[in-house]
N, C-alpha and C positions, 0 to 999 in steps of 0.2 A: 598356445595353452601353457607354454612351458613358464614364456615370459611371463604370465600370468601369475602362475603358482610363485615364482621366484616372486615377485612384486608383494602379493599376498604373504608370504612369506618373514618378507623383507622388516627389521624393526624400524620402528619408528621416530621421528627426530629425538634426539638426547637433550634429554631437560639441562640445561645449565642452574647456576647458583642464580635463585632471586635475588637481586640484593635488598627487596624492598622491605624482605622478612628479617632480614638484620637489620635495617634500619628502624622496622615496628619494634623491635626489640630492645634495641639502643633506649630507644622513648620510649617504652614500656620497663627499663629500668628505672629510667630516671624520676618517672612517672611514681614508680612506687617508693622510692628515696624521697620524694617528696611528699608523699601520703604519708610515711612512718612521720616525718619531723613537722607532720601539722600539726600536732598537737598546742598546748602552751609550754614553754620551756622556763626556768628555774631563773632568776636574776641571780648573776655573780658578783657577791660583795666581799669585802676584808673584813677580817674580824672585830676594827675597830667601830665600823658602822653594828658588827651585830651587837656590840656591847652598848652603843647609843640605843637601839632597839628592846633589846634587855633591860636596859635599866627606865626605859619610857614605860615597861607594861607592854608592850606590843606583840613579844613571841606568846605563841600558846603551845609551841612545842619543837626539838630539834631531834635529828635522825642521824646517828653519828655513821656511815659508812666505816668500817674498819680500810685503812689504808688509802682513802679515798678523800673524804672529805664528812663536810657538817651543813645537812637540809635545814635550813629554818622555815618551820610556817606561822605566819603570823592571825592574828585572832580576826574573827568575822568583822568586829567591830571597827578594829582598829586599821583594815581596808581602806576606808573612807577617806583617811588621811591625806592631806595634800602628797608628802615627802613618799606615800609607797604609791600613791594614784601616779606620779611623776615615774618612777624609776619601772612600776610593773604594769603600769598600760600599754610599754615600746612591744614586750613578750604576748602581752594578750593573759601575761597569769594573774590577772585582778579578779578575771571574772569568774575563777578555779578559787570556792571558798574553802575546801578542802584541804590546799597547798600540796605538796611546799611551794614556797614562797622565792627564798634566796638561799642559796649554796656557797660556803668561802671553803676553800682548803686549807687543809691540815697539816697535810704529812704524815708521818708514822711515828711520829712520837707521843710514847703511853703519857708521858705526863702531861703533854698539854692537854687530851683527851682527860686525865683526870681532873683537872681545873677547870674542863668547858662542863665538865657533870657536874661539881661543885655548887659553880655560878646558876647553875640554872636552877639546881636545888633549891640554892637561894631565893632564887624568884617566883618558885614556883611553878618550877617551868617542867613539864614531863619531858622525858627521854629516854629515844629510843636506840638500840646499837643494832646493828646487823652486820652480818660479813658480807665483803666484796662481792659486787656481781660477775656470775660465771661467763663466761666472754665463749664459751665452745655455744652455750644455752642460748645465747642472743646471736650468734652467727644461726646458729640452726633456725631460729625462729624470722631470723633476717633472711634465709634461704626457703623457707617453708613458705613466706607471706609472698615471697617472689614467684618461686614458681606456682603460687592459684594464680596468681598475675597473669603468668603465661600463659597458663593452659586456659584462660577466659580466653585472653589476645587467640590462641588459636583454634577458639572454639566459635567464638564471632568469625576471625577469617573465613573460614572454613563455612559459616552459613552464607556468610556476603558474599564471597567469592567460588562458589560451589557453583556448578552449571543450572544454568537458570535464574539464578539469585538473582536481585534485585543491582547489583554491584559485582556482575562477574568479569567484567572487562577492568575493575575499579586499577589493577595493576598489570594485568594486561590488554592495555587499550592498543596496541600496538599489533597484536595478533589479529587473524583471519577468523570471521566469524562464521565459516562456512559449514553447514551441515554434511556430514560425510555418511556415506553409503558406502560400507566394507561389510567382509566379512560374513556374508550373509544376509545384511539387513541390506531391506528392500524395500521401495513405494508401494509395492504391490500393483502397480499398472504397469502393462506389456500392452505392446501396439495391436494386440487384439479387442484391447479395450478401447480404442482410439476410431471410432466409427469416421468415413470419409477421409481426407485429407489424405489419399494414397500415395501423390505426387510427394511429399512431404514425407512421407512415412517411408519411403525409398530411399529417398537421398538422407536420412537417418540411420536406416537399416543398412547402408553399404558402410557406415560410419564404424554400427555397433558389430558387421561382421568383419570388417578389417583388423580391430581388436582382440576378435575372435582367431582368426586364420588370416594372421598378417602374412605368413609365409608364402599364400596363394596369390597377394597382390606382387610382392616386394618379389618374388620369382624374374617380373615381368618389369620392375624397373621403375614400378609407381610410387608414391609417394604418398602419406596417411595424408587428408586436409587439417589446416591446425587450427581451423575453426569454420563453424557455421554460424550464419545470422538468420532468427526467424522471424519474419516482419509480417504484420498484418493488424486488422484491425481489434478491438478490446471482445476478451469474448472467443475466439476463432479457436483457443486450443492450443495456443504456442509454449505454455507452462504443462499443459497434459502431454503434451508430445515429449517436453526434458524426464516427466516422470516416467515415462515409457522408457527412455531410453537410458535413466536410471535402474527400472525394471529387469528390461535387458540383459545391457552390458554386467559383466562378470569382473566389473574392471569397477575399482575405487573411484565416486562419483562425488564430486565437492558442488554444493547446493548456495547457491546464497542469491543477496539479491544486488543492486546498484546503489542502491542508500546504503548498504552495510560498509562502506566505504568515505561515508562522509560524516565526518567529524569536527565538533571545534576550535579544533587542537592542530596546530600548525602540524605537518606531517605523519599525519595519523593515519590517511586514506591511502600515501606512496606504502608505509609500513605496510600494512593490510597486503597491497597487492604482495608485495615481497613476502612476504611471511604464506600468503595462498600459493605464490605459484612454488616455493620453497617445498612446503607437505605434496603438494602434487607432483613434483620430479621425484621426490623420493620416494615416493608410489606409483611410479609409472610404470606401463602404460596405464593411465586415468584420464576422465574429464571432469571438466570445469564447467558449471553452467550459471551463468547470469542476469538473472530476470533482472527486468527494465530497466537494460544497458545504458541507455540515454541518460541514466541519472550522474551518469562520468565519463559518457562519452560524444558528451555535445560540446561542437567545434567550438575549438578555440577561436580567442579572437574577437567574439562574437558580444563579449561583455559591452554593454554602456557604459558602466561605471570604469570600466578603462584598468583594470587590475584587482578591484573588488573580491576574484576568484581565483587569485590564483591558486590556491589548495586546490581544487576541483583539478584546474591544469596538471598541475603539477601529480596527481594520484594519472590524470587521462595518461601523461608521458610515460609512466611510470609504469602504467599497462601496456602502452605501446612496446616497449625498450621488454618486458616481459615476453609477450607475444614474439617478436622476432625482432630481438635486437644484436647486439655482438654475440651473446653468450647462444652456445644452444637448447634446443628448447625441444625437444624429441620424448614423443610419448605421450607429450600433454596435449588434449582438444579442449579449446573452447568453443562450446556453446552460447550463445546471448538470444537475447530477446528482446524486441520491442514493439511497439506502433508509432516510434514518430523515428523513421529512420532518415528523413530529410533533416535531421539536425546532427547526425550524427558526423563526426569527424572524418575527414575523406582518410587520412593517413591510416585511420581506421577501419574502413571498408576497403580498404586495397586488398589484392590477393597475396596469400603471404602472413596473412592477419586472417582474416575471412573470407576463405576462401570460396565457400558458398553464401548466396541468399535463399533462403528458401521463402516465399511467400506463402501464408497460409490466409487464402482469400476465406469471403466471407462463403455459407455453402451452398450450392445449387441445390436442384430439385431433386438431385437423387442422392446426392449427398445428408441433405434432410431427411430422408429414409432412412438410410442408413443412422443418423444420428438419432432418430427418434425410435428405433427399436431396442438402441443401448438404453435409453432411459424411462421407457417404458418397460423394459422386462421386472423390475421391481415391482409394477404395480397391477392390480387389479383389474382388469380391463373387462368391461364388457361389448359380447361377440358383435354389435355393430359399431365397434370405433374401428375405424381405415386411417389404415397408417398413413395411407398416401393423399389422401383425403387433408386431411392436418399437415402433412407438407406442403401442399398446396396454398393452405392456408395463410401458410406464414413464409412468404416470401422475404427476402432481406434478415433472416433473424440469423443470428449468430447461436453458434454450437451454447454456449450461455446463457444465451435466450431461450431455446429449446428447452434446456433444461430445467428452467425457472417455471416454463408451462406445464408441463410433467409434473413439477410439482404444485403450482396453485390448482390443477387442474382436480391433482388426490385431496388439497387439504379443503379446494370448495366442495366434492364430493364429501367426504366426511362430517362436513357442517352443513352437511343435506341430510347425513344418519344414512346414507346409501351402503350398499356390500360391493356395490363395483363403482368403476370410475366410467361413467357412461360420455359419448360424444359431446351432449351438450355441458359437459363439464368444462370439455376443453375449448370449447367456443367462447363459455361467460374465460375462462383462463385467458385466452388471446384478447379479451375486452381487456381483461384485468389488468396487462400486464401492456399495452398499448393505451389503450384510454384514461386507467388510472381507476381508482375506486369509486363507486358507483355510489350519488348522492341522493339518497332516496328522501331525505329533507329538507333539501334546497328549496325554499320559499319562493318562489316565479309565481307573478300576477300573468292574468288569462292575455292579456297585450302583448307582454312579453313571449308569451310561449306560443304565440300565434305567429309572432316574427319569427322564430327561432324555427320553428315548421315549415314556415315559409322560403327562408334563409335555405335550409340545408335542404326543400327540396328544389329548390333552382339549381343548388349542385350536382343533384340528381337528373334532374331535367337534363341539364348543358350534357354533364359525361356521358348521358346515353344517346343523343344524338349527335353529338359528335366523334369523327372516324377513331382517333388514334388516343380517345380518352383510355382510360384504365377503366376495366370493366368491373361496375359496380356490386358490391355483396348485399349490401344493408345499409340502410337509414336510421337513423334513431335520435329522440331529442330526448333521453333520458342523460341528465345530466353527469358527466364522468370527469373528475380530476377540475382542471380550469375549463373544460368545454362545457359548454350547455348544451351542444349537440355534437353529432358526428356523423359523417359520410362515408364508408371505409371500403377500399377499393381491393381491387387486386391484380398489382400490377402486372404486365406480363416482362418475364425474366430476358429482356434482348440486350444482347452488346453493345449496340450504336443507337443515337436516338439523333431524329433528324427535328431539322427545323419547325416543319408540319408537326410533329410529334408535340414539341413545345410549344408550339401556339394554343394546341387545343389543350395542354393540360393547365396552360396560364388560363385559358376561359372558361374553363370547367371549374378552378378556382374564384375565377371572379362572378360566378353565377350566385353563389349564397348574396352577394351585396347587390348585383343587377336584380335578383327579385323582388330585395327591399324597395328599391328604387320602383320597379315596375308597382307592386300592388299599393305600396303603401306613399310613395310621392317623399319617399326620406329616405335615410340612409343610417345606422348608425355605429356603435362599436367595436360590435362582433364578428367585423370579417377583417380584424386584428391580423390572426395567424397567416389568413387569406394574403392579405396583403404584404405580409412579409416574407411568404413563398414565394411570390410573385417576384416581388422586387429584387430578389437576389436571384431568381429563375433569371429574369429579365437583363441582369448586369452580368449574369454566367454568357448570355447568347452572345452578350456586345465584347465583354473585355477581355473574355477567357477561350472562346468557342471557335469565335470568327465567324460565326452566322448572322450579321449584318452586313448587309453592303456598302451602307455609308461608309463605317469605320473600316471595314476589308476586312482580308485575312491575316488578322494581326492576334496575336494574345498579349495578353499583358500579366499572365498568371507565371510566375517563378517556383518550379518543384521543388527547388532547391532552397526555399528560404532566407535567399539571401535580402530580400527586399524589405524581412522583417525588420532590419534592422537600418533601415535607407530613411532618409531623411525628407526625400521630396518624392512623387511618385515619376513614375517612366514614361511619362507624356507630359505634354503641354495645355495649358490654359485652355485653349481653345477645342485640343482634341477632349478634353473635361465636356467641354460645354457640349460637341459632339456626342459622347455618349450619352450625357444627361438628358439630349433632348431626342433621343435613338430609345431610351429605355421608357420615358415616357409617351413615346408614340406607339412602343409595342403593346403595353397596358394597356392604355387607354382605348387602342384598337382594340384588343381583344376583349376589352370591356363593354364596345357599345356592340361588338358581336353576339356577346353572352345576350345582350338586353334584346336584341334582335331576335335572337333563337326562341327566346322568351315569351315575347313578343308577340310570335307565331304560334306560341303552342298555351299561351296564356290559360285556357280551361282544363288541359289537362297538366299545367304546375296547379292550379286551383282541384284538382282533382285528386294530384298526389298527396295538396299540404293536409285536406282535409282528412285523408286516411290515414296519412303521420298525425294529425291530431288526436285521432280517436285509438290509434293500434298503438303508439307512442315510437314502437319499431316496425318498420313493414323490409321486406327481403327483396332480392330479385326478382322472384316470380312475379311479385306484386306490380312489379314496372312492369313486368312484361304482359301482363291483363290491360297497361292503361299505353301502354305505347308499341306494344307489338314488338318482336323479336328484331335486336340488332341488325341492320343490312348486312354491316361487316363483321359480323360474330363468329369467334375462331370456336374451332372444336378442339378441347382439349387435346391435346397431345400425349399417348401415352409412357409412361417413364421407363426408360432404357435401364434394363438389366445391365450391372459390368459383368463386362469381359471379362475375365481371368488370363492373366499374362503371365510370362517367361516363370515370375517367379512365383508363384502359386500365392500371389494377392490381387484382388480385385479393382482395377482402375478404372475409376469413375470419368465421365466426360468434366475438363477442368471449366470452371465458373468465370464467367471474366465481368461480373455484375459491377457496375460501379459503389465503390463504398464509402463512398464521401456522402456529406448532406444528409439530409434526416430520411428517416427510413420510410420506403415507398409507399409503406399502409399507414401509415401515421393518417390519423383522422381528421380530416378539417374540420376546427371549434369556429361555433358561431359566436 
């Protein structure tokens, strides 16, 4: 605490001289020395030319300055002349009929002065005398029109380059654009806001108490880490988690993101790092947090264009060489963040740099509870919605997702005119936000929608009589987003998924197009999605898995990404041809399975389509009136309360769901 208050304490960098505001100045003098002598200026003639002018008719009047000289201006008419079009167009005072015109000097003698009033008398010419200008009067007024000058100049600066302005980087582009938490100010989120994610929330929490009572660890010989990385997928909470432990920590917290470091400007992005970690040592003990690190810290090397980036590199080096290079670097934690940490730099996930990963997976079953009671205490709820009911629901959804139901769920309630948010709110929500928006005038002829009935319920069919399909919720051919129907399952949350398991979800997929085929003797476009499930399910078993026997136990999938950027792929011609004809025999098989199964139960797919015709949605109970209760049908399992451990937080059982590929409930569109 002590370090703390000193840190808090501690002032803050010393502003040096801009120079950029003496240079605005410079040109904003100049600026105005050139405003005063826009005007049109006076043509300098001798005397002898004004006495040709004189005796032409041409003056209409002369201005004698005492000590100075003699203004002539000449008549409106007499402008037009070739001899003053010539001498007073170079000035611009042609087009000033007012004049004066031309100015000769004099000098100070009274008698010529008396002879120039003479001669004009003669001609008719009026005149004027005035005394010398006061030269203190035109400095003053030379000083008065300069500085409004200035204080415009810094009254624009000062709006452009003001925090937030439109232009606040405009002169220092070179600075850290990091949002700072001192003093006080705060996210207002603490890790009691942070539902789930407990494993996470520890290896945080030891971060933001070390900080706290470093003297408890450093007793014992430990050492702070000097950074963590949060890796997971979009959605999971790895930005909610920095605000937490901005919340937290008591300690000056630097916010920004990985684009705030890339610029057009040749060495803009190394400044930046420099200038961040600079305010952070002299606030330390602080951290540093980084959202979507990857945006400067993807490996080098890795460019096509062959040097195209080097800025990018050269800010990466520049973090690294910050992070733990010669200089030391005590006090300061970095934080980052991302979802694509197979790109990132190895020199940069060494320890020493980042010295934890934290993953924050996507969240299990009781983790969804947890997450859905943060987001539902805002709202309304009426006493039959079950929390855990709605976890169940939405398996695969991310803490973002959650949240986005919570809310379609109040704002489809509301455009009901309802007082609470009832269950079936949240169920059109999980359509809503899965299916997409519901097309209740999509024009379908009776053919069409006969197929489409028929289509989704051969998917129906297939997934319930086979073992390890995913057990179905709902049918519906009410048309949502790009599907005309949808099948929506629910799958069960397991770790490992065997062979068997993929065979029958490929033919549960390919049942929408086997029942085409079976009723109607054709086939046609809408088992699109169908088919692209399949085909990359199907190249997952052979290239990535090792669940073929032909091709072995081989992968050919690289975590590392380095093959993104390879030129030919990691097998040969032949072993190509192998796969290719491995992925179509698994299809296809599992395709004249589907038609098989079909096949067999032909009056009750005709018995389901007709009740999807008429009910437009029918549920599971419905299947279970026309085909009788699952052989292999599990009973729910109920959801494991956490345990409370050591440190008086509740740890959840960890998820190890896989989070690649599209999400489990996603609906197959006919």
């Amino acid at each position: 605490m002590e370090n703390q208050q000193q840190g808090n304490k501690r002032k803050g960098p010393e502003k040096g001289i801009n120079f950029y505001w003496i240079y605005g100045l410079i040109g904003v003098l100049i600026l105005s020395m050139w405003l005063f002598n826009m005007g049109p200026r006076t043509q300098r003639i001798d005397m002898s030319e004004y006495e040709r002018f004189l005796d032409a008719g041409d003056v209409a009047r002369i201005t004698i300055v005492q000590n100075e000289g003699v203004q002539v201006t000449i008549k409106a008419d007499s402008l037009a002349k070739k001899v003053h079009q010539a001498r007073l167009s170079r000035s611009g005072a042609d087009k000033d009929k007012s004049g004066p015109h031309y100015d000769f000097y004099t000098g100070t003698s009274d008698n010529l002065q008396d002879q120039l009033i003479a001669e004009a008398k003669a001609h008719h010419v009026s005149v004027d005398i005035r005394p010398a200008n006061n030269m203190a009067a035109e400095i003053w007024q030379y000083l008065f029109l300069a500085g409004m000058v200035v204080l415009l100049w810094v009254f624009m600066m000062r709006r452009i380059g003001g925090p937030g302005g439109p232009g606040g980087q405009l002169f220092n582009i070179g600075k850290s654009r990091a949002q700072v938490f001192e003093g006080g100010k705060s996210t207002n989120v603490n890790f009691n806001d942070v539902a789930g994610l407990e494993e996470a929330k520890e290896e945080l929490q030891e971060i933001v108490d070390f900080l706290k009572n470093p003297k408890r660890y450093t007793d014992l010989g430990a050492k702070i880490p000097k950074g963590a990385l949060l890796v997971g997928p979009p959605g999971t909470g790895k930005t909610l988690l920095a605000k937490a432990v901005a919340g937290e920590a008591n300690v000056p917290f630097f916010s920004l993101s990985g684009s705030d470091f890339v610029e057009m400007f040749v060495g803009v992005g190394a400044s930046r790092v420099r200038d961040l970690f600079k305010q952070a040592k002299e606030k330390a003990p602080s951290i540093i947090f980084i959202d979507e690190i990857d945006a400067i810290g993807r490996a080098r090397g890795r460019s096509v264009s062959m040097g195209a980036n080097d800025e990018r590199e050269n800010t990466l080096n520049q973090l690294l060489t910050e992070m733990d290079g010669f200089g030391t670097n005590s006090g300061v934690i970095l934080l980052g963040a991302t979802n694509r940490a197979d790109v990132l730099d190895r020199a940069l996930m060494r320890p020493g740099r980042f010295d934890r990963q934290i993953f924050v997976d996507m969240p299990d079953l009781n983790e969804r509870v947890a997450i859905l009671k943060v987001h539902l205490k805002p709202l309304k709820l009426d006493d039959a919605v079950d929390v855990e009911f709605l976890a169940r629901q939405t398996p695969g959804f991310s803490g973002a997702d959650l949240a986005n139901i919570c809310n379609e769920a109040a704002l489809i309630a509301a455009r009901k005119k309802r007082k609470q948010v009832e269950k079936q709110d949240f169920l059109d929500a999980v359509d809503r936000v899965v299916g997409g928006l519901e097309k209740k005038n999509k024009i379908i002829t009776t053919e069409e929608k006969k197929a489409i009935a028929y289509h989704e319920a051969g998917h129906a069919t297939v997934s319930w009589l086979v073992e390890h399909a995913s057990p179905l919720v709902k049918v519906t051919i009410v048309p949502r987003g790009r599907s005309l129907g949808a099948a929506w399952y629910l799958p069960d949350e397991r770790h490992l998924t065997t062979a068997e398991q993929m065979y029958d979800e490929i033919a549960a997929a390919l049942g929408g197009r086997a029942a085409e085929d079976i009723m109607f003797g054709k086939v046609s476009t809408g088992a699109l999605s169908d088919l692209e499930k399949v085909t990359k399910q199907a190249y997952a078993m052979v290239t990535m898995y090792g669940l073929n026997e032909r091709v072995g136990n081989i992968s050919y999938y690289d975590s590392t990404g380095q093959q993104e950027y390879s030129f030919g792929k990691p097998y040969s011609e032949k072993t190509a041809q192998t796969i290719d004809e491995e992925v179509s025999r698994i299809v296809e098989g599992q395709y004249v399975r589907a038609k098989h199964i079909l096949s067999e139960n032909k009056d009750k797919l005709t018995a389901l389509a007709t009740q999807l015709l008429e009910k437009e949605v029918i549920f599971k109970e419905d299947l279970e009136k026309i085909f009788g209760k699952r052989a292999w049908e599990k009973e729910e399992q109920p959801i494991k309360q956490p345990s409370p451990n050591g440190n008086g937080h509740a740890v959840a059982p960890k998820s190890e769901v896989p989070t690649s590929g599209p999400r489990p409930e996603e609906p197959t569109s006919a």
